[in-house]
ROZA-193933 format. One line per 2 residues: number of its first residue (from 1); their letters; for each residue x negated, y, z negated of N, C-alpha, C. Coordinates in Angstrom, 1 decimal, m for minus. Layout:
BEGIN
NUM	a	X:Y:Z:X:Y:Z:X:Y:Z  ... .
END
This chain:
BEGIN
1	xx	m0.9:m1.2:0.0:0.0:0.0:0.0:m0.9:1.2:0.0  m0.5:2.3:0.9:m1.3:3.2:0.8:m0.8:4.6:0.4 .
3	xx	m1.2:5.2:m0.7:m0.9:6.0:m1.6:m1.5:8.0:m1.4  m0.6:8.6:m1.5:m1.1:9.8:m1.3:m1.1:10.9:m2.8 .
5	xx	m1.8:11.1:m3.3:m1.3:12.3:m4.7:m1.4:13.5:m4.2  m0.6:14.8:m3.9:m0.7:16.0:m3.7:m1.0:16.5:m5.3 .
7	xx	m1.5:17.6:m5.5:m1.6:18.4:m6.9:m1.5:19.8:m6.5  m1.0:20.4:m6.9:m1.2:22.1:m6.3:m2.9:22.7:m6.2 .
9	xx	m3.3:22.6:m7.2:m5.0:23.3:m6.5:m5.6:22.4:m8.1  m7.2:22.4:m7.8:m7.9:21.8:m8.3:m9.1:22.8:m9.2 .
11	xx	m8.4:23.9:m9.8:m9.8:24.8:m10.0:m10.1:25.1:m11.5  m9.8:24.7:m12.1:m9.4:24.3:m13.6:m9.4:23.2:m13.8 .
13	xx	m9.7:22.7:m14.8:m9.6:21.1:m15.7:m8.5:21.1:m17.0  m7.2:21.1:m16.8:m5.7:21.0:m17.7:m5.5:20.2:m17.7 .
15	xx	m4.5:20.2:m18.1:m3.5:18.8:m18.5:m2.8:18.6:m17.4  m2.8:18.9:m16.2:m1.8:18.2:m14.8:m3.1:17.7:m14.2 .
17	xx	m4.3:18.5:m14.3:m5.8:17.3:m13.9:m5.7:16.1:m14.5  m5.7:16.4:m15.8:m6.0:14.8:m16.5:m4.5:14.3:m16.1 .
19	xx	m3.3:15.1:m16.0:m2.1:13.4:m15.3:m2.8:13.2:m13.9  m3.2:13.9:m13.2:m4.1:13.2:m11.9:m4.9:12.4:m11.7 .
21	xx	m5.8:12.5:m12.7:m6.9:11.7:m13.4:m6.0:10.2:m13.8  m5.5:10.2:m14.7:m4.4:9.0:m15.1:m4.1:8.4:m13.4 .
23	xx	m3.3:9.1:m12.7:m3.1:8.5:m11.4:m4.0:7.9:m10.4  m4.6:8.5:m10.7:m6.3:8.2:m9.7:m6.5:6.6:m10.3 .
25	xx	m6.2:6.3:m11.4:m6.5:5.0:m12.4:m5.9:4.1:m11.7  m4.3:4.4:m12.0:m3.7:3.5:m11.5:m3.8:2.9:m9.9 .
27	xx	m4.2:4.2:m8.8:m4.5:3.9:m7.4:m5.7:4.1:m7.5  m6.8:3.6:m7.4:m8.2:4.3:m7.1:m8.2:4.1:m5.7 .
29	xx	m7.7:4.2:m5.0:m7.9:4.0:m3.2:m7.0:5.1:m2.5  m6.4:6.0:m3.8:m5.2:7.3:m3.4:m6.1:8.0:m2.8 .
31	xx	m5.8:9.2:m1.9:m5.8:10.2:m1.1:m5.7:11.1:m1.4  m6.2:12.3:m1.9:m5.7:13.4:m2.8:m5.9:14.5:m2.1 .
33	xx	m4.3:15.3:m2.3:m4.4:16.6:m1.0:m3.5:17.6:m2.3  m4.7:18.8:m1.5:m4.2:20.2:m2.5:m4.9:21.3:m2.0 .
35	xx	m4.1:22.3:m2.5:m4.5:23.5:m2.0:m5.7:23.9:m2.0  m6.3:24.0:m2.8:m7.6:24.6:m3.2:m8.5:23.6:m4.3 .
37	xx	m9.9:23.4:m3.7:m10.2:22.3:m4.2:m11.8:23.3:m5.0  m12.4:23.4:m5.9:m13.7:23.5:m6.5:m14.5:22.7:m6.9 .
39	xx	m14.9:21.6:m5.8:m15.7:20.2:m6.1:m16.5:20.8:m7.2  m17.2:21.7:m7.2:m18.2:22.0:m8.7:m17.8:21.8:m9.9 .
41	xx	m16.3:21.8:m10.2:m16.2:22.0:m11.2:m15.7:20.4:m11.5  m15.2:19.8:m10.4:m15.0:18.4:m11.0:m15.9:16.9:m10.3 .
43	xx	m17.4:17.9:m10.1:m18.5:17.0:m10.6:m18.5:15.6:m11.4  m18.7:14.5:m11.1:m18.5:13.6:m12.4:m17.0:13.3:m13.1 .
45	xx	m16.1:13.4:m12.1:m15.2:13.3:m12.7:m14.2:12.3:m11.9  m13.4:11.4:m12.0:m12.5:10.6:m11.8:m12.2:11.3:m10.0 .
47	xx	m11.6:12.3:m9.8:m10.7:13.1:m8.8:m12.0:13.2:m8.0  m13.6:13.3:m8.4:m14.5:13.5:m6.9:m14.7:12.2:m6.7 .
49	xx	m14.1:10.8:m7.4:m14.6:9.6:m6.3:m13.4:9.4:m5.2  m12.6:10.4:m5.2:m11.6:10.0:m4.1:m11.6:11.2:m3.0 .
51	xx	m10.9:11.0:m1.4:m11.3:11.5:m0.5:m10.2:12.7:m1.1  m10.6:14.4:m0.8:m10.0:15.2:m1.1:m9.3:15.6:m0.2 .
53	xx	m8.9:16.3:0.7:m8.2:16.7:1.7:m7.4:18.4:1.2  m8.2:19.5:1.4:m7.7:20.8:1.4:m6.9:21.8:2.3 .
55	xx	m6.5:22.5:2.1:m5.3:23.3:3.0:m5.9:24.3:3.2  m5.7:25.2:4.6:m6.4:26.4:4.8:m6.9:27.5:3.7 .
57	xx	m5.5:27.4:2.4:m6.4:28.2:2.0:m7.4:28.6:1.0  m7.9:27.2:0.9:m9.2:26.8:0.6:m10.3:27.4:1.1 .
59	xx	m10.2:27.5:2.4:m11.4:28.3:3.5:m10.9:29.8:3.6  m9.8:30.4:3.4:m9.6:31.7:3.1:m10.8:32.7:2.6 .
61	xx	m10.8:33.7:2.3:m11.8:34.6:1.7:m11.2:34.2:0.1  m12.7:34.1:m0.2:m12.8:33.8:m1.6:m11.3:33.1:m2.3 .
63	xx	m11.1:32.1:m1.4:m10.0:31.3:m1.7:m10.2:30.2:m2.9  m11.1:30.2:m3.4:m11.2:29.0:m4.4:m11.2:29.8:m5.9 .
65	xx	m11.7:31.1:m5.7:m11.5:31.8:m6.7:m10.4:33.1:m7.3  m9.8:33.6:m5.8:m8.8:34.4:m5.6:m7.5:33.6:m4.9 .
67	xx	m7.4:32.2:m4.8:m6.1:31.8:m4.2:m4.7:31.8:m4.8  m4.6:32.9:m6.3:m3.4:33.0:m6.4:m2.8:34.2:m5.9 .
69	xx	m3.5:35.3:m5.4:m3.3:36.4:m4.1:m2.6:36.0:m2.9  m3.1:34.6:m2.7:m2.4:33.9:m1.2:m1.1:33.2:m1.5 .
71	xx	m0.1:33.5:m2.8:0.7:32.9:m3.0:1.7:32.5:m1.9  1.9:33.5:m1.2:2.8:33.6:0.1:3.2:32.3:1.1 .
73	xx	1.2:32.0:0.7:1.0:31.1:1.8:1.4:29.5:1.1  1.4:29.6:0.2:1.3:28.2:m0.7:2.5:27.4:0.3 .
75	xx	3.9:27.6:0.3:4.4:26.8:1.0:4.7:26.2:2.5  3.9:27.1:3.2:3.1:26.9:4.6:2.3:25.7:4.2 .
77	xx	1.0:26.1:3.6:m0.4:25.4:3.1:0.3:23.8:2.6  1.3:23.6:2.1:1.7:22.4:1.4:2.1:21.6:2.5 .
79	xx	3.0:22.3:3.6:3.8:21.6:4.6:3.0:21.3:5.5  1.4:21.6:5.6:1.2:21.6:6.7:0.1:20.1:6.2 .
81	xx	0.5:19.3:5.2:m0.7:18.1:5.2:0.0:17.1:5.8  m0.7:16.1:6.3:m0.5:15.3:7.5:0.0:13.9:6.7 .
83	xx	1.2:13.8:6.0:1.1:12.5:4.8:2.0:11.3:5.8  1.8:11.6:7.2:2.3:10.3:7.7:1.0:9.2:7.7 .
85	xx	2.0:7.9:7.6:0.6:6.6:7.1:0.9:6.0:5.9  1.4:7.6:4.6:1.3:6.7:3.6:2.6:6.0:3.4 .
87	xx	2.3:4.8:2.4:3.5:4.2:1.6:4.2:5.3:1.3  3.9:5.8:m0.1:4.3:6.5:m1.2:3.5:7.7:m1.0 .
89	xx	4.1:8.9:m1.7:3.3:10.3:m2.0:4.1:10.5:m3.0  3.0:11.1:m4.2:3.3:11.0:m5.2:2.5:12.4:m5.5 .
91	xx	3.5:13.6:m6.0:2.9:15.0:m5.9:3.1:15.7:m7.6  2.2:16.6:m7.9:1.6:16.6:m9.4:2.1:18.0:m9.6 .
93	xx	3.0:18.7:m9.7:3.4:20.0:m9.6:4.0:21.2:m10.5  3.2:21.8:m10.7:4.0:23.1:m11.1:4.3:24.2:m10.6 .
95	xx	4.5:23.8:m8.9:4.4:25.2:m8.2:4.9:24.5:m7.0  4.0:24.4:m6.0:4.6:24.0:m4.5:4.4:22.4:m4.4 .
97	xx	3.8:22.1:m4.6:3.4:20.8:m4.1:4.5:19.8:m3.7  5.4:19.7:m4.7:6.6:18.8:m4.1:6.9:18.9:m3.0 .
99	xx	6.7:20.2:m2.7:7.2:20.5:m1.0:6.6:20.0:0.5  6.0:19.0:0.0:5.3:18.5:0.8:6.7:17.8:1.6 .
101	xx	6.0:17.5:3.1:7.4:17.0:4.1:6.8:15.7:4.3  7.4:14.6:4.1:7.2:13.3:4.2:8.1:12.7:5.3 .
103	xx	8.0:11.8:5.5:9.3:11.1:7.0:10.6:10.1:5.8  11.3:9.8:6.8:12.4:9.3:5.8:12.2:7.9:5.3 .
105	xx	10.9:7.4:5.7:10.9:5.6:5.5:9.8:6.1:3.9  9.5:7.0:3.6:8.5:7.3:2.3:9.4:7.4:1.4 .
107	xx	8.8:6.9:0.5:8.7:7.3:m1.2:7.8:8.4:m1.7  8.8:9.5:m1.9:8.2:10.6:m2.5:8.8:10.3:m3.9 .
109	xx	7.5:10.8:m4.9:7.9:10.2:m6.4:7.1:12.5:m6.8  7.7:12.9:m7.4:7.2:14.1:m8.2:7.4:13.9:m9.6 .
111	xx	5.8:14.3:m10.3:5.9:14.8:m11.7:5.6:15.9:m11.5  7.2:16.8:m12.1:7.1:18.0:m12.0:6.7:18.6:m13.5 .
113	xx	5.9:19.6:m13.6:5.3:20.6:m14.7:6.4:21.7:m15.2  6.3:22.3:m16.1:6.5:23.5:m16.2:6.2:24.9:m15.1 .
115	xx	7.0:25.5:m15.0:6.8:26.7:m13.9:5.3:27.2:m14.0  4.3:27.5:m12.9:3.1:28.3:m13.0:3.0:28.9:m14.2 .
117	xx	2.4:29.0:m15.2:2.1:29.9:m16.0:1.9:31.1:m15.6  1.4:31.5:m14.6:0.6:32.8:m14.2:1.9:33.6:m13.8 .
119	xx	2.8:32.8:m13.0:4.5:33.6:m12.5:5.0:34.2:m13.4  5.1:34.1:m14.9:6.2:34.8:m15.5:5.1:35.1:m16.7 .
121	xx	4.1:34.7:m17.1:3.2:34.9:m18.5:2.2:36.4:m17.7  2.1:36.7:m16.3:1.0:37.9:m16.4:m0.6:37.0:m16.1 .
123	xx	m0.7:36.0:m17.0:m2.0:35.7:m17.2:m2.6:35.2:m16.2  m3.6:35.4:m16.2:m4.4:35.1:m14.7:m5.1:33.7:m14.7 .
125	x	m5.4:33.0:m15.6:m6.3:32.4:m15.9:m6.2:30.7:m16.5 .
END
């Protein structure tokens, strides 16, 4: 069976990393697609032994460290990953990610989060 995890972006190490982390366990052969990825920071960690797969605006201007500016773009950026192939997609979300477009023979499974923090708290960080 071949398995996809979406996660909204990867630039911080929280608590929707470590449920990724947990998923990655269960599938170690998953596919992991997200917005914005900062391999540096998850060096040595469960999520860099698997293939990453990033969304434009990743490669944007200073997109790994200013990509909540590009909010606009987030549900473009989600729709546009290519998750035909897999079994299952299974998306990690507090923000877009569910929005991924799957075909009608998939199993889309979402653990959804609490709303962005940054949306209604101000905080940037």
């Amino acid at each position: 069976m071949k398995i996809a995890i979406v996660h909204d972006w990867f630039t911080t190490y929280a608590g929707g990393e470590k449920v990724v982390e947990a998923l990655c366990e269960l599938w170690p052969q998953a596919d992991i697609f997200t917005l914005v990825y900062n391999a540096e920071r998850y060096q040595n960690t469960i999520i860099a032994r698997h293939k990453v797969t990033t969304s434009f605006i990743d490669r944007f201007p200073w997109g790994k460290k200013l990509f909540r500016h590009y909010f606009a773009f987030y549900p473009l950026a989600v729709e546009q990953f290519d998750l035909r192939g897999y079994d299952v997609v299974v998306s990690s979300s507090a923000g877009f990610s569910h929005g991924v477009i799957t075909d009608p023979g998939q199993l889309h499974v979402c653990y959804k989060y609490t709303p962005m923090r940054y949306a209604w708290s101000g905080d940037q960080e």
